[in-house]
C-alpha positions in Angstrom: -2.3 -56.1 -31.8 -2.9 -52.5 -30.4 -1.2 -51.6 -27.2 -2.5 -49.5 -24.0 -1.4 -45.7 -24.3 1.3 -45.0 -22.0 0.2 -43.2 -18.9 3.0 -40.7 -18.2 1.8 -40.5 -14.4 2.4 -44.2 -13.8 6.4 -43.4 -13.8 6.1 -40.8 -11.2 5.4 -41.1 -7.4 4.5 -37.1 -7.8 3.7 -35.1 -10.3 4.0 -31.6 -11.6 4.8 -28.7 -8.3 3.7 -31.7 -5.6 7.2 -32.8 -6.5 9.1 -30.5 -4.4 10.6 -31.1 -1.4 8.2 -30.3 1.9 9.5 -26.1 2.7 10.7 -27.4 6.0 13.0 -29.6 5.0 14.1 -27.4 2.0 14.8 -24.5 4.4 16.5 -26.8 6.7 19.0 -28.0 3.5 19.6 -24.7 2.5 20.5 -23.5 6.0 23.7 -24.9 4.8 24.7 -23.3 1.6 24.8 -19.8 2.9 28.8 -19.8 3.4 29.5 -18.5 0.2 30.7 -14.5 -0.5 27.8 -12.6 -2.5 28.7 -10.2 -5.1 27.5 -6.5 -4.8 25.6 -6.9 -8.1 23.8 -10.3 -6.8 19.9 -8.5 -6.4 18.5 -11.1 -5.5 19.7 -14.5 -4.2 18.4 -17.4 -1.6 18.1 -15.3 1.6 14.2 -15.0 1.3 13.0 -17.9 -0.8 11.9 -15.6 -3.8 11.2 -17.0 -7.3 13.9 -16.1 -9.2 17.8 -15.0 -9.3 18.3 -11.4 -10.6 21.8 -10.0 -11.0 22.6 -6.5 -12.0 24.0 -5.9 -15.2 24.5 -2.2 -15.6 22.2 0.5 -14.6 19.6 -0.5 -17.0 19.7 -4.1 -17.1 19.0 -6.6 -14.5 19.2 -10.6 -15.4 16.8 -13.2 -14.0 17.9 -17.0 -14.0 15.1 -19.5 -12.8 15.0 -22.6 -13.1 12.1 -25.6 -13.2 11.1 -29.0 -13.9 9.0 -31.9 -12.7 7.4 -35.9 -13.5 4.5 -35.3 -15.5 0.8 -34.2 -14.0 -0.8 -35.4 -16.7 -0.9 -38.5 -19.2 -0.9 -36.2 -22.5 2.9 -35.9 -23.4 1.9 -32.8 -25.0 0.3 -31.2 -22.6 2.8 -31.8 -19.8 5.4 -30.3 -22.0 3.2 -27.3 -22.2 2.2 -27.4 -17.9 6.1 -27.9 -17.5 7.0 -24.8 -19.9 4.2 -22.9 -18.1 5.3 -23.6 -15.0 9.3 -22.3 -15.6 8.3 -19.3 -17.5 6.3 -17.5 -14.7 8.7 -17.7 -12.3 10.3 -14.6 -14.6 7.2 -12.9 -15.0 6.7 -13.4 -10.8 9.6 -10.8 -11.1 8.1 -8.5 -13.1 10.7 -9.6 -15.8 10.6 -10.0 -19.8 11.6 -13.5 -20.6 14.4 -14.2 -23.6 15.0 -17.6 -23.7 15.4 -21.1 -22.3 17.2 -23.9 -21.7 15.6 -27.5 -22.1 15.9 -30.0 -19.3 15.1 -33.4 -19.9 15.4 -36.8 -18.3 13.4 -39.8 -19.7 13.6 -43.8 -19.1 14.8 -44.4 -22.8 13.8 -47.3 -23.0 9.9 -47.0 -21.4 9.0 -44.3 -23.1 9.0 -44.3 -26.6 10.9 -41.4 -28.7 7.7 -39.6 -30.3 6.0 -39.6 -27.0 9.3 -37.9 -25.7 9.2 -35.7 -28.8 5.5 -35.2 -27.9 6.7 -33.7 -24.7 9.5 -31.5 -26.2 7.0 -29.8 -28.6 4.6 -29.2 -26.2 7.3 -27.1 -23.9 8.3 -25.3 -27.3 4.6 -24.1 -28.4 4.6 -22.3 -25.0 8.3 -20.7 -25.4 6.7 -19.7 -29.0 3.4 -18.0 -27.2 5.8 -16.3 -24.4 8.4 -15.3 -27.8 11.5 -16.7 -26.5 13.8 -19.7 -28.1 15.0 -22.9 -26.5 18.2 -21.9 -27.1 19.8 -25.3 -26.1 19.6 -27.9 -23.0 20.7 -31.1 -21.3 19.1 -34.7 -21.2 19.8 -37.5 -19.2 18.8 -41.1 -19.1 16.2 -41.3 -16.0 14.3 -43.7 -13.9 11.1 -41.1 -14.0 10.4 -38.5 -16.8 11.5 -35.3 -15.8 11.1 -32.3 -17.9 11.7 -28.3 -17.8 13.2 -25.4 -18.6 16.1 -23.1 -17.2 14.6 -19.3 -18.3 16.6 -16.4 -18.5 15.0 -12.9 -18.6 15.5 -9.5 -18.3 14.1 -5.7 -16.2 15.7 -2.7 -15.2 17.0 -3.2 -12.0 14.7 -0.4 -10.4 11.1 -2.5 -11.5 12.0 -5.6 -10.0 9.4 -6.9 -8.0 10.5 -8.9 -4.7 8.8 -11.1 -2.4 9.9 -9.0 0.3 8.6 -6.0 -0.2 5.4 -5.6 1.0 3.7 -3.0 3.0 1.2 -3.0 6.1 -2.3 -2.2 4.2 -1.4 -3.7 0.9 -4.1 -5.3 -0.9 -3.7 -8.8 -1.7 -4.5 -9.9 -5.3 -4.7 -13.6 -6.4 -4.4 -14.2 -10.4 -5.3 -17.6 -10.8 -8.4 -19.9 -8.5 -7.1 -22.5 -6.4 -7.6 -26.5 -7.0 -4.8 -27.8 -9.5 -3.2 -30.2 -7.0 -6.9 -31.5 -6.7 -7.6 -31.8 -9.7 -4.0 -33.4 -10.5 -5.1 -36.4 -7.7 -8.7 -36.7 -9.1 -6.9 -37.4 -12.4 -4.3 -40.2 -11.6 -7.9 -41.8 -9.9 -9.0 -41.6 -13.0 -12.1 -39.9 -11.0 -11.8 -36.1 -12.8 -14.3 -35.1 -15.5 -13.2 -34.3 -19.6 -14.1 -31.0 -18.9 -11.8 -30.8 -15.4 -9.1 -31.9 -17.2 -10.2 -29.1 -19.7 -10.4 -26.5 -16.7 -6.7 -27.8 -15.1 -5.1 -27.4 -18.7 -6.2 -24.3 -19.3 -4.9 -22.9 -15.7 -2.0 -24.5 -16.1 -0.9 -23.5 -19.6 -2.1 -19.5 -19.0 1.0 -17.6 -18.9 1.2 -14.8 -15.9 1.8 -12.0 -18.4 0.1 -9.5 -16.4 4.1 -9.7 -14.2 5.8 -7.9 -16.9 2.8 -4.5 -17.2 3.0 -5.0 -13.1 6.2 -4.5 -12.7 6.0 -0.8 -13.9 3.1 0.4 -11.3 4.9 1.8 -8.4 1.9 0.6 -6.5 2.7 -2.9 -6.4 5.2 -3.5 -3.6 5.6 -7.4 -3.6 4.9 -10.1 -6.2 5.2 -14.2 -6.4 3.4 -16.9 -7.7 1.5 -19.9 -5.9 3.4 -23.5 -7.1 4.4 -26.2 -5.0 3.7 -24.7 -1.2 0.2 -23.7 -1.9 -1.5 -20.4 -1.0 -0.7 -20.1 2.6 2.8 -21.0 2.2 4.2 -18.5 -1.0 2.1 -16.1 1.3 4.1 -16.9 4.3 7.3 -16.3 2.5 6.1 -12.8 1.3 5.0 -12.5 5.4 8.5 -13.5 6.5 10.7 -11.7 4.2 8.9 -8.3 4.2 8.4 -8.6 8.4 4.7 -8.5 8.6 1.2 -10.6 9.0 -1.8 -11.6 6.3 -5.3 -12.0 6.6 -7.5 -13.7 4.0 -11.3 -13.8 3.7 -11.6 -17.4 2.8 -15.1 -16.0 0.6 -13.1 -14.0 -1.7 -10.7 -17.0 -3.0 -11.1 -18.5 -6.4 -11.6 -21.8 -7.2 -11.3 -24.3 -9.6 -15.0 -25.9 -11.0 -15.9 -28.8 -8.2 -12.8 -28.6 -6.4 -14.2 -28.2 -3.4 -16.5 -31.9 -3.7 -13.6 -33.4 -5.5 -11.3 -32.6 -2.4 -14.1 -33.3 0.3 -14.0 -37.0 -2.2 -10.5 -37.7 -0.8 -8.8 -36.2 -4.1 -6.3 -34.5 -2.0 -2.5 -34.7 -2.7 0.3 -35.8 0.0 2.1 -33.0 -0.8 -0.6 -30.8 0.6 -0.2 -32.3 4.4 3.3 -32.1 4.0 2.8 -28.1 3.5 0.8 -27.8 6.6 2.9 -29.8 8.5 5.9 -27.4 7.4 3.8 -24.2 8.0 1.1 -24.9 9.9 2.1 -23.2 13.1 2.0 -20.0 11.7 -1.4 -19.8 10.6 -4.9 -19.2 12.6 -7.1 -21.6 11.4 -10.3 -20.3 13.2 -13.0 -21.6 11.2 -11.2 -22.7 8.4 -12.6 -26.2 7.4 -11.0 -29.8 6.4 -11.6 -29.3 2.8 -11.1 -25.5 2.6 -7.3 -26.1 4.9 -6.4 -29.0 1.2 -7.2 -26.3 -0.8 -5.1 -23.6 1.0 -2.2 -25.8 1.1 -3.0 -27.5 -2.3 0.7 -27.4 -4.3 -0.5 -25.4 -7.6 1.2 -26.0 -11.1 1.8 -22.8 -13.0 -0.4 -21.0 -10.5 -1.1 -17.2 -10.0 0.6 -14.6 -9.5 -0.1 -13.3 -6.0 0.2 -9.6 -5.6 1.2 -7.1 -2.7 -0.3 -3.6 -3.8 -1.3 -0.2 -2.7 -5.3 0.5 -1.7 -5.2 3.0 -4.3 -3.0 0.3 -7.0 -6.0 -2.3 -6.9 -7.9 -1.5 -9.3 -5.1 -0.6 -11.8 -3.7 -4.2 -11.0 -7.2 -6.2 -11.6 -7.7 -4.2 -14.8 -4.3 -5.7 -15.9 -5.4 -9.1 -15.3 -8.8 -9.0 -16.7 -7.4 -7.3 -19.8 -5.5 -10.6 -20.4 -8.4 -13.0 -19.4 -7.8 -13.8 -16.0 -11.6 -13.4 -15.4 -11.2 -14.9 -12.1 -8.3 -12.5 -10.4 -9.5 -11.5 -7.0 -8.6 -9.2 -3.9 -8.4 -12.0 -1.2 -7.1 -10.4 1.7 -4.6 -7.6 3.5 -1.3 -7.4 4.7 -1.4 -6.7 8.5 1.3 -5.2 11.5 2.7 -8.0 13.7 5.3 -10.9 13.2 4.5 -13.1 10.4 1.7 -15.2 10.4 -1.5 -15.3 8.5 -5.4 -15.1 9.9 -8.2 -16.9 8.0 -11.2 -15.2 8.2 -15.0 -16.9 6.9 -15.7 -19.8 5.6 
């Protein structure tokens, strides 16, 4: 007798970055963990939500520690492996960092999930530590009421190329790596409404390593750097507003997408963790003649998104080249930073 396939998304009530916690209520948690004395050689901590820790190791050598995992996106144990793996990694290269290794972090329902699908999972997150050339250098599992999987990535920079959130300037050009429309595509899925070749498109957004960090990092013209996960596009833009003290506009024409996302969203394939975002951040953006279905996509919590860049006028072209020369056909300048208190103008339609 031939059983059904196990559907890894059944186990989760969210899956892959519409996991995390709503930014309002994660900024309101952390309000309380402040208290404690920060070493001199502490870069980069808490204080302005950026994507990694980066401690100073000598005058040379800076250390990044990130950390990420999530319930699975997909059904395919090997491809959320890879998605998860994905998804950990960039938050080094959102620093402008080299990665070295990882650490594995697993938590399955033993006895739902059968081992080789587990294994399945595991191998996945290894073929991606392979393509960025670091080891899993050990780990920690736990027996779980959901699957959870990730990885806790260590990397490296010199202390002078590391690329903040925080940093950028009025006039900067603002560069997107990656279109829009994983979280959609993510909801169309567990509806069992999206395509073969959707799920083709979301695995091979959500697998691309952001290489293009590490070459970035070295340009003196790129003042600020982060990538779009769980908060969507308007929020990781807020916190690069908020930390470096000024306003955003974005030309709503100029944003990639993601093949059909646009009907799939306008279908209702929306996630909850997109309204959540909104809710959170909503206040600080001018809507003007931003649409419904255009607002999902803004707010849509991306998996192993872009890289979103803060550069010079003059750095622009330098910085697409870098991202076309690694395939990221569909990089794109999709706004400016502006003067003024941090908020963010959406401009077309």
């Amino acid at each position: 007798m031939q059983t059904e396939p196990i559907r890894l998304t059944s186990f989760s009530h969210g899956g892959g970055c519409g996991c995390k916690i709503a930014p309002g209520v994660l900024a309101e948690i952390l309000k309380k963990t402040n208290g404690f004395v920060i070493p001199d050689a502490l870069m980069v901590g808490i204080e302005t939500s950026d994507d990694a820790a980066v401690y100073k190791l000598n005058d040379q050598q800076a250390l990044i520690a990130t950390t990420d995992f999530f319930m699975p996106i997909v059904d395919d144990a090997y491809d959320f492996g890879r998605i998860a793996a994905t998804n950990a990694i960039s938050d080094v290269y959102a620093m402008g960092g080299t990665p070295i290794m990882a650490l594995a972090l697993v938590g399955m329902p033993i006895n739902q999930i059968p081992l080789e699908v587990i294994g399945k999972i595991l191998e996945g997150g290894a073929s991606i530590c392979r393509e960025a050339g670091i080891p899993i250098a050990g780990g920690h599992s736990i027996d779980s009421v959901e699957p959870i999987y990730g990885l806790v990535v260590i990397g490296l920079i010199h202390p002078d190329k590391v690329k903040r959130n925080s940093q950028a300037r009025v006039g900067d050009q603002l560069i997107l790596g990656k279109p829009l429309g994983v979280g959609v595509l993510s909801a169309a899925l567990k509806k069992q409404k999206l395509s073969d070749a959707g799920y083709a498109e979301m695995i091979r957004n959500t697998t691309k390593l952001n290489k293009p960090g590490m070459a970035l990092s070295q340009l003196e013209g790129v003042h600020a750097m982060t990538d779009v996960t769980g908060f969507g596009l308007l929020g990781h833009l807020l916190e690069i507003c908020r930390g470096s003290n000024v306003g955003a506009t974005l030309k709503l024409n100029q944003i990639p997408l993601l093949a059909d996302v646009r009907e799939l969203a306008a279908a209702g394939n929306v996630t909850g963790a997109s309204a959540r975002n909104f809710a959170s951040y909503g206040q600080d953006v001018d809507l003007n003649e931003c649409d419904e279905v255009m607002r999902a996509l803004l707010t849509d919590p991306q998996t192993a998104g872009g890289l979103l860049v803060a550069c010079a006028p003059e750095a622009t072209e330098q910085v697409l080249d870098f991202f076309h020369q690694h395939q990221f056909e569909q990089a794109a300048v999709i706004g400016e930073i502006t003067a003024g208190t941090a908020r963010i103008d959406l401009q077309g339609n």
